[in-house]
C-alpha positions as CSV (number, residue, x, y, z in Angstrom):
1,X,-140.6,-17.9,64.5
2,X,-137.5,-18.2,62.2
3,X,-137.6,-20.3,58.8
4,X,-135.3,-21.0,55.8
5,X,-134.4,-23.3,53.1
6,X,-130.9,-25.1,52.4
7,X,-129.2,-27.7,51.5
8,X,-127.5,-30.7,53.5
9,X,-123.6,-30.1,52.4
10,X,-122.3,-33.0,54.6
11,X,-121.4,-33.9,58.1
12,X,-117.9,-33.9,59.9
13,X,-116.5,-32.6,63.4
14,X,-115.5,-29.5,65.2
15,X,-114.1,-29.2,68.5
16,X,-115.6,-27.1,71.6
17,X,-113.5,-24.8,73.5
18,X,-113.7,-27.8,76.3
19,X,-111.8,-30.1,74.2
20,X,-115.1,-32.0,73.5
21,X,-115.6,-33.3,70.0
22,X,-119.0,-32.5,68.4
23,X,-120.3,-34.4,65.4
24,X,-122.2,-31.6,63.1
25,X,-124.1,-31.6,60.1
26,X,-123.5,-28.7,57.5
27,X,-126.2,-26.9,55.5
28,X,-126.0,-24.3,53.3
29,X,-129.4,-22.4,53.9
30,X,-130.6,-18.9,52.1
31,X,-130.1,-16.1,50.9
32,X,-134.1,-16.7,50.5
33,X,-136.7,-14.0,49.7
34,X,-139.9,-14.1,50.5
35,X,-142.4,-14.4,47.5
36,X,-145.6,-14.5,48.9
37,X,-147.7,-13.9,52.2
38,X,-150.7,-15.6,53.1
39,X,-153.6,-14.3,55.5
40,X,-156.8,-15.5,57.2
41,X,-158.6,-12.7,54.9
42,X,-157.4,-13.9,51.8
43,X,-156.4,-17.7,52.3
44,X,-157.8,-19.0,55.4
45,X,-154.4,-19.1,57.3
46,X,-151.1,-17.5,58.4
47,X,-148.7,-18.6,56.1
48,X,-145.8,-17.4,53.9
49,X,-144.0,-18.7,51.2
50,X,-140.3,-18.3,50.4
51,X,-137.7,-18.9,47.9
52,X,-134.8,-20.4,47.4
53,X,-131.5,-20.3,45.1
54,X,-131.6,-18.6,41.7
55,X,-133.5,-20.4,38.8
56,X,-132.8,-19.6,35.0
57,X,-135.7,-17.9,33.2
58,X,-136.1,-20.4,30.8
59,X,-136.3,-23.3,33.1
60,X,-139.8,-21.8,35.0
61,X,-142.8,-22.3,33.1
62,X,-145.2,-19.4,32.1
63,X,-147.2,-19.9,35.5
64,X,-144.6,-19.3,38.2
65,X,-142.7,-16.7,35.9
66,X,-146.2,-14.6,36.3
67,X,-146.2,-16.0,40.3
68,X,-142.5,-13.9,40.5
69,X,-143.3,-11.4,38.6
70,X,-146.6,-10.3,41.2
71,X,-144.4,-10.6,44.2
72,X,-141.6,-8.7,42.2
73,X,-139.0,-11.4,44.0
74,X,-136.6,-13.1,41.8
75,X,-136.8,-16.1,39.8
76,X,-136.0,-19.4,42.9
77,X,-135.9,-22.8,41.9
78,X,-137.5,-23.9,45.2
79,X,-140.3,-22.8,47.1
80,X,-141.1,-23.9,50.3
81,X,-144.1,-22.7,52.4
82,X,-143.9,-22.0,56.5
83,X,-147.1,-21.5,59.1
84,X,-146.7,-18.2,60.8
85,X,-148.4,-17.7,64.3
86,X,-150.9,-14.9,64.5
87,X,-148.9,-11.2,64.9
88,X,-145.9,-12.4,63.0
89,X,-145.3,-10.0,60.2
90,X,-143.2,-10.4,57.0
91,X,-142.7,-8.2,53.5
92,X,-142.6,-9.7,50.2
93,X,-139.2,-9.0,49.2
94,X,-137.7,-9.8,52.4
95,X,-135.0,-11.4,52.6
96,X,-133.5,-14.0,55.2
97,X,-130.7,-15.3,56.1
98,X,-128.7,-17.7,58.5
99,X,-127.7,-14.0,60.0
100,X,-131.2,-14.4,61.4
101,X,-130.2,-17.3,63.2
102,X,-128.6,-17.6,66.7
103,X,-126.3,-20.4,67.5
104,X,-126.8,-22.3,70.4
105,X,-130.9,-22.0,69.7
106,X,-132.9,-25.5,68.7
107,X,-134.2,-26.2,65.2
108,X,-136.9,-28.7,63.8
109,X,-135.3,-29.6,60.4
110,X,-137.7,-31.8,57.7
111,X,-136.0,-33.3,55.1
112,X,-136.5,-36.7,52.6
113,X,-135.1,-39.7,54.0
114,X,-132.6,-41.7,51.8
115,X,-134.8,-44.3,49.6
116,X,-133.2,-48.1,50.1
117,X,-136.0,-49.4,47.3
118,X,-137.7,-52.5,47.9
119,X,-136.5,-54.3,50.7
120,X,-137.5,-57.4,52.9
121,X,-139.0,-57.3,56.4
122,X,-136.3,-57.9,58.2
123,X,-134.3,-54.8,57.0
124,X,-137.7,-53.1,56.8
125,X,-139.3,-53.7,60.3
126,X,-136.4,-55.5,62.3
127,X,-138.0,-58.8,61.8
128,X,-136.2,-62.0,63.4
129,X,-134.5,-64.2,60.8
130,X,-135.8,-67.9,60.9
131,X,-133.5,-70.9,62.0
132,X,-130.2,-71.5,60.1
133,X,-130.1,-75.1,61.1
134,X,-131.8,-78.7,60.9
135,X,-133.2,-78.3,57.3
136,X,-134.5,-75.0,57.7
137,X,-135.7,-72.9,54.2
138,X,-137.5,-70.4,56.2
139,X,-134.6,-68.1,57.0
140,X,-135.3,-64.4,55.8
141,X,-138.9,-65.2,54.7
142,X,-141.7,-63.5,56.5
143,X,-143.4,-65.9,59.1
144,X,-147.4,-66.4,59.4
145,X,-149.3,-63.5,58.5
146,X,-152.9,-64.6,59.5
147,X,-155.2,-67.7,61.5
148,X,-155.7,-70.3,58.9
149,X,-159.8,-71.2,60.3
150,X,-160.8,-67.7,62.0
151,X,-159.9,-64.6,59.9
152,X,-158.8,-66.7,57.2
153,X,-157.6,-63.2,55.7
154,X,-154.6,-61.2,56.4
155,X,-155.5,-57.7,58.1
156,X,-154.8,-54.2,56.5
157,X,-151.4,-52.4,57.6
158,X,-149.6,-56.0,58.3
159,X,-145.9,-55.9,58.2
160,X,-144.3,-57.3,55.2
161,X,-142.2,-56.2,52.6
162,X,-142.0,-53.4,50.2
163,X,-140.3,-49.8,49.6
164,X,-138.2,-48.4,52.1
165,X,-137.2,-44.9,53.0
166,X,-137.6,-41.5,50.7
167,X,-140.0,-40.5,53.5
168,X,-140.8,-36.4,54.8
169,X,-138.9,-37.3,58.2
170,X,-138.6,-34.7,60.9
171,X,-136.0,-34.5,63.6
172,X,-136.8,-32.0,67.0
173,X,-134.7,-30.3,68.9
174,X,-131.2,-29.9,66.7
175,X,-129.0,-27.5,68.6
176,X,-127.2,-25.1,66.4
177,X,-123.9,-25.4,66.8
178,X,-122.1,-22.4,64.3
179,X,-123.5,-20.1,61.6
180,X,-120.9,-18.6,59.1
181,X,-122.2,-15.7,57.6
182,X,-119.6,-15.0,54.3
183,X,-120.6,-18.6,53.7
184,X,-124.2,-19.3,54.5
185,X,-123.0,-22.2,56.3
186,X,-125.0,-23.5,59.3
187,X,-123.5,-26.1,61.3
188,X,-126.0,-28.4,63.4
189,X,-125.1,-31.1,66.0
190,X,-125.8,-34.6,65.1
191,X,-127.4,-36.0,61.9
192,X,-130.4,-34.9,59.6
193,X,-132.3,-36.4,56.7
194,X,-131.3,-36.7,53.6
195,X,-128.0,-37.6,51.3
196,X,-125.8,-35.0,50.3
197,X,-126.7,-32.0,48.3
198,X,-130.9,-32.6,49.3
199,X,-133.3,-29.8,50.5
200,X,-134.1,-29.4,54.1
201,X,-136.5,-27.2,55.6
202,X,-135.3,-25.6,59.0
203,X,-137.1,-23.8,61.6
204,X,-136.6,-23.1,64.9
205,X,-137.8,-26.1,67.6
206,X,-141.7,-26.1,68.5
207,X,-140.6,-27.5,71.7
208,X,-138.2,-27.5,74.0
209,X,-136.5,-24.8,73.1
210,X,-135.6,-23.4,76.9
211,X,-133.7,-27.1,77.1
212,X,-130.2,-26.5,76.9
C-alpha cells in the first residue's frame, strides 16, 4: 500500500502519444517523512502517521515540538495518518516520495470539497423550481414538507436548505497519468476535491486496481 500527502496545484491538459487529449489534475505530493508508527501491541491498530512540508519552530506548540522531537523527524506542518494492512512495515524517518509511485497505477485521493455556504434546495438537492406563470410566488421556495392531519410534523433528515460543500469527499479509481520526480509533480486524470493550493490525501485504489 502506497500513501502520501500533497497539494492540488491545478488542472490542465497533456497529450498521449495517440494524439488523445487527457484532462489531468496536478499535485505536488511529498517529500514526507514518516513520524510515527502505530501497532496492534501498542495502539490497537496498524497505522502510521506521516508528515508533510517544513513547519517553522516557532509556529508548533510545545506538544508536537516534543511529538518530533521522539520520532527524531523534522518539524511538518501537516500530519496525516494512513491504515496499514497486517505485514506492511515502515521506519520512522522514512521517507516517501512520488518516486514510490508508478504511473499508469489507480489512486483513491480524499480531499475537502469547495464550501458554496448556505444555499437553497434547488442548488443543494436539485430540487424542481415552482411555476413561473399565472400568479405564481412559489418559484425557488421549497414545496410541502410534511401531511398537515397525520404526522403533523416534519421528519428528521428532510431535504431543505442549508450549508453546502466543505465536505471529506473521496474519489476511486484516479489513474495516474505522469509523475515528475525533480518536481514532485503528480499528474492524475480527471478532477479531484478541492480548490487550489488544498491538502489531498492520496493512496493507491482499494479497488479496482487490475482495471485498466
Amino acid at each position: 500500500m502506497k500513501m502520501i500527502l500533497g497539494k492540488k496545484i491545478g488542472m490542465t491538459q497533456i497529450f498521449a502519444e495517440s494524439g488523445e487529449v487527457i484532462p489531468v489534475t496536478v499535485i505536488e505530493a511529498g517529500p514526507e517523512v514518516v513520524t510515527q508508527v502505530k501497532t496492534v501491541e501498542t495502539d490497537g491498530y496498524n497505522a502510521v502517521q506521516v508528515g508533510y512540508e517544513d513547519q517553522k519552530a516557532h509556529r508548533v506548540n510545545k506538544p508536537m515540538t516534543g511529538h518530533f522531537a521522539k520520532s527524531g523527524a523534522p518539524l511538518k506542518k501537516y500530519l496525516a495518518e494512513f491504515r496499514v494492512e497486517e505485514g506492511e512495515t515502515y521506519e520512522v524517518g522514512q521517507v516517501i516520495t512520488v518516486a514510490d509511485f508508478e504511473p499508469g497505477k489507480k489512486l483513491d485521493i480524499t480531499g475537502t470539497s469547495k464550501g458554496k455556504g448556505t444555499q437553497g434546495n434547488i442548488k443543494r438537492h436539485g430540487h424542481h423550481r415552482g411555476p413561473m406563470t399565472h400568479g405564481s410566488k412559489h418559484k425557488r421556495l421549497a414545496g410541502a414538507l410534511a401531511a398537515g392531519t397525520y404526522p403533523s410534523r416534519v421528519f428528521k433528515g428532510n431535504k431543505a436548505p442549508g450549508r453546502m460543500g466543505r465536505e471529506t469527499v473521496t474519489v476511486q479509481n484516479v489513474v495516474l497519468v505522469k509523475i515528475d520526480t525533480d518536481r514532485n509533480l503528480m499528474l492524475v486524470k480527471g478532477a479531484v476535491p478541492g480548490g487550489k493550493g488544498s491538502l489531498v490525501k492520496i493512496r493507491y485504489a482499494v479497488k479496482g486496481q487490475d482495471d485498466k
